[in-house]
N, C-alpha and C positions, 0 to 999 in steps of 0.2 A: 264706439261711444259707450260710457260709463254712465252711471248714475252714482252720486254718492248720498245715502242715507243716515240720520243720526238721530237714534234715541236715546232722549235726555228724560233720564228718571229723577227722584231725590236724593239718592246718594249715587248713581254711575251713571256714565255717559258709555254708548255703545255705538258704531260709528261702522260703516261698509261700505264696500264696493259693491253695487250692485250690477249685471246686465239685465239685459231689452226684456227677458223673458223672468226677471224677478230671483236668480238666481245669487247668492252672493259669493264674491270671489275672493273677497279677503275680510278681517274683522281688527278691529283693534277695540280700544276699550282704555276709560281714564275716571277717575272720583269728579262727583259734579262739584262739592265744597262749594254752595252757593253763599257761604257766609264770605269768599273772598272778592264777591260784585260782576255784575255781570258781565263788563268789559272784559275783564281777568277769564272769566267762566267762554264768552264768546272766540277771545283769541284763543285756548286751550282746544276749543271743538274745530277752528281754521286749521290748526293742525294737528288734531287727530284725522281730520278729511284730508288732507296733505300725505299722511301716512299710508292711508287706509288707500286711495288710488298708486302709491307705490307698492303697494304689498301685492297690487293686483298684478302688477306687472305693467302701470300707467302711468302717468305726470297727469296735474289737474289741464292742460290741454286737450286732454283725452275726455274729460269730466262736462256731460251734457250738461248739466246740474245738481246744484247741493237740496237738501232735502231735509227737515228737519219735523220732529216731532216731538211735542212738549207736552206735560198735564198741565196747559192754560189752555187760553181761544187766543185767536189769531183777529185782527183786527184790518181788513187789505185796505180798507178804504185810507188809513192813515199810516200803513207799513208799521205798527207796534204791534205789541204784547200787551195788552194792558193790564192785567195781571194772571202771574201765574204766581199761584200762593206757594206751592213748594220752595220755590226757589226765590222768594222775595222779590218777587218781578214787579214792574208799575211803569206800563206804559216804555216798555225798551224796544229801542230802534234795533232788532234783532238783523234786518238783510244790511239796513247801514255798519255798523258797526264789524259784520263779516267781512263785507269789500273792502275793510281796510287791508285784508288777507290776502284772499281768494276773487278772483276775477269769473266768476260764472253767475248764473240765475240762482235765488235761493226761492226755496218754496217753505209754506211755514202752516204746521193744523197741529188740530189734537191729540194726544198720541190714540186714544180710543180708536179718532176716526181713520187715522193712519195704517193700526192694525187692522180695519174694518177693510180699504184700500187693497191689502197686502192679501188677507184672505181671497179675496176677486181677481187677483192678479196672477196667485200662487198657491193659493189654498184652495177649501173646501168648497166655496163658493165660485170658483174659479167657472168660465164661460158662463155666468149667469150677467144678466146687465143691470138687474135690480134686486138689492140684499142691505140688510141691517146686518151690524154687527152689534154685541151687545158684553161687554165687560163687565162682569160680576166678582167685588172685590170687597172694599172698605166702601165704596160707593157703587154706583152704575154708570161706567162712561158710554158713548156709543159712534158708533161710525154708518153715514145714511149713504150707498151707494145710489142713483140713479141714472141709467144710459151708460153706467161703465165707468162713471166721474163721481166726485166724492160733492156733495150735496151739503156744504154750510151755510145755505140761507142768505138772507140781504145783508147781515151783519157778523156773519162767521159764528153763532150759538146753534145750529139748527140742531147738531147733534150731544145737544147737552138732555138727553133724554132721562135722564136720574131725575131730573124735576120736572119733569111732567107731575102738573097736582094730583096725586092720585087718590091724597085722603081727606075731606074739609076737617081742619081741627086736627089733624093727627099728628104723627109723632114729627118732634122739633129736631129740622133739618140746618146741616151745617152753611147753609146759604140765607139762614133767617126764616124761611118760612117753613111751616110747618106741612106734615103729607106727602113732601115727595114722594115718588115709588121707590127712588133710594133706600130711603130708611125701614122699606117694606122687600125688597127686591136683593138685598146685597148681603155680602156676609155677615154684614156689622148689625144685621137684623135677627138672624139665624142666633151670634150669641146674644143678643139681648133679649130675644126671648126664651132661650135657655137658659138665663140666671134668672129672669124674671118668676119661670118654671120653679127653679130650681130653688128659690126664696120662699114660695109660697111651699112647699113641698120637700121639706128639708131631707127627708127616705129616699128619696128619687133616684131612680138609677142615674140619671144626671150628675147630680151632686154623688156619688158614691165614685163615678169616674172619675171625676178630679180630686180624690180624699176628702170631701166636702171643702175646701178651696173654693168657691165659686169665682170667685174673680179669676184662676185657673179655666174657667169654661170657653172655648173657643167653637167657632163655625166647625170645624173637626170632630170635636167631642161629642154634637148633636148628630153629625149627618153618621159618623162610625157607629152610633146607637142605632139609628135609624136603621140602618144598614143591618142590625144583629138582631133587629125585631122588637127592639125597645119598645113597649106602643106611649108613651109620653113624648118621645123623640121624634116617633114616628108621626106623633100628631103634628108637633111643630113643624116638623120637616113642611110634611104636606101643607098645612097651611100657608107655611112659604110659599110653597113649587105653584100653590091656587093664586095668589098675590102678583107673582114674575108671571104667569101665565095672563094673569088679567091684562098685565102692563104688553104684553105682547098680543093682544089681541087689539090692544090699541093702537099699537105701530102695524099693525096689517090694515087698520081699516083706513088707517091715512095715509101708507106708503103701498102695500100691495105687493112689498117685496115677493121673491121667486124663493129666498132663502131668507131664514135668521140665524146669526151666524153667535153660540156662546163662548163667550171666554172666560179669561181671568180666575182668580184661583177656586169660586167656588165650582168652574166647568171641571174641575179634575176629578169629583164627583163620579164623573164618568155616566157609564148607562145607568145606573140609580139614579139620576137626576132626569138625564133625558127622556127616556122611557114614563118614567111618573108625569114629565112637563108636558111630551107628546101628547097624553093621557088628559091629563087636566086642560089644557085649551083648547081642546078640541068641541068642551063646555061653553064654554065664549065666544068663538066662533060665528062671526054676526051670521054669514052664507056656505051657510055647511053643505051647502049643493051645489056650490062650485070649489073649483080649484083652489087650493092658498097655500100659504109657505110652510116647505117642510123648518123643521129645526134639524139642526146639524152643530156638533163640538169645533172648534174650531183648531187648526191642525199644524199649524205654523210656529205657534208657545212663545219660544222669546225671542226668534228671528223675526217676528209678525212686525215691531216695529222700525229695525231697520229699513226692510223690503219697501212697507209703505211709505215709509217718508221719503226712500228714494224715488219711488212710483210717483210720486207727486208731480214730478219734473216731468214726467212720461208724459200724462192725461193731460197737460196742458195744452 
């Protein structure tokens, strides 16, 4: 028995065979072109899974279940999507529209929480039963493991963890409100307040790295200062790393996780990031005289989401 998993980004669709143990046995891969509608975009992924279990050496009777993972929320109680902005989604009947294909179970989340899944399964958090994962990118997505099963709540949002309020009054978030930890927590935070640096400060070794270009300034350009001992960079950096720490002493003291698990592109950072986060939350830390979760990178990269969307069919 197979699993077949498929991660749907904004512009590629990635699609596997997975087995029992989270392993993948074949890959394929096709353009999302969500401007062509979803029906078109749904029968296109029925047979990239169609491919993806022959490549393995299998026929979809071989196929436990299909498994998918998207940047929306998943809606069970009414079998939709009700929107996924990337891809111009509103309320699509994403398992109906497959069975016009493919004849098995479909399972359907986030891709965050998917990749969060994938790490517990085959990653770094692997034999723990309770672990966050935590995606640090253009936003912050997140994946809540609890008891080994992926944990969406009454309404499938549980792990939209980028909006937790983290600021009253703060910076104005892509969801209408303003403060999320997003806009304090992600990369898209890193540059804006390195141009913001770099405006008021126009000498700045900031602005000298990019030719004074600032609209050139990127989450890169801070953290490789940082990294060479810049101390303006260095300050930004840390202020960050105090910020994502605060936010994770938040998800310890309501989840309790064993792990938190970093991804997405600002984790390539590497140990300069970790090492500093370890550091810094250890501040916030409501019960520093018990046990709580280490932080760990996460080790999976761009397998993480087909593995978990195939897992999904697993844990059920």
């Amino acid at each position: 028995m197979i699993y077949i998993g498929v991660d749907v980004g904004g512009t590629g669709i990635k699609v596997g065979a997975v087995d029992e143990q989270g392993n993948i046995l074949s890959k394929v891969k096709g353009p999302t072109l969500p401007e062509r509608g979803y029906e078109a975009m749904l029968h296109n992924i029925a047979d990239l899974c169609i491919l993806a279990a022959t490549e393995s050496g299998h026929t979809m009777a071989d196929v436990h279940s299909v498994g998918i993972g998207l940047p929306g929320i998943y809606d069970p109680a009414r079998k939709l999507v009700p929107i996924c902005t990337n891809l111009n989604w509103h309320d699509v009947p994403v398992e109906q529209e497959l069975h016009k294909y493919i004849d098995c179970p479909v399972f359907i989340d986030n891709d965050a929480t998917v990749a969060g899944l994938a790490e517990s399964v085959a990653g770094v958090s692997k034999g723990t039963k309770n672990s966050v994962f935590i995606t640090l990118g253009t936003g912050v997505g997140g994946g809540i493991i609890l008891n080994g099963k992926v944990f969406a709540g009454s309404h499938g949002v549980a792990s939209e963890i980028g909006h937790i309020m983290f600021r009253a009054g703060g910076e104005p978030c892509t969801c209408g409100n303003r403060g999320c930890w997003e806009r304090y927590a992600s990369a898209t935070a890193i540059i804006r307040e390195g141009r913001k640096f770099a405006e008021q400060h126009p000498n700045c070794g900031i602005a000298k790295a990019v030719g004074f270009e600032l609209n050139k300034i990127e989450a890169r350009t801070v953290i490789d200062l940082a990294k060479a001992g810049d101390p303006d960079a260095v300050k930004i950096f840390d202020n960050y790393v105090d910020d994502l720490a605060m936010g994770l002493t938040t998800l310890i003291n309501v989840y309790d996780p064993e792990v938190i698990v970093i991804g997405g592109g600002v984790s390539n950072t590497g140990d300069f990031l970790l090492n500093k986060l370890r550091a810094a939350y250890k501040k916030f830390v409501f019960c520093k005289n018990m046990p709580y979760a280490t932080i760990e990178l996460a080790t999976l990269g761009n397998d993480a989401g087909i593995i978990g969307a195939a897992m999904l069919g697993k844990e059920d």
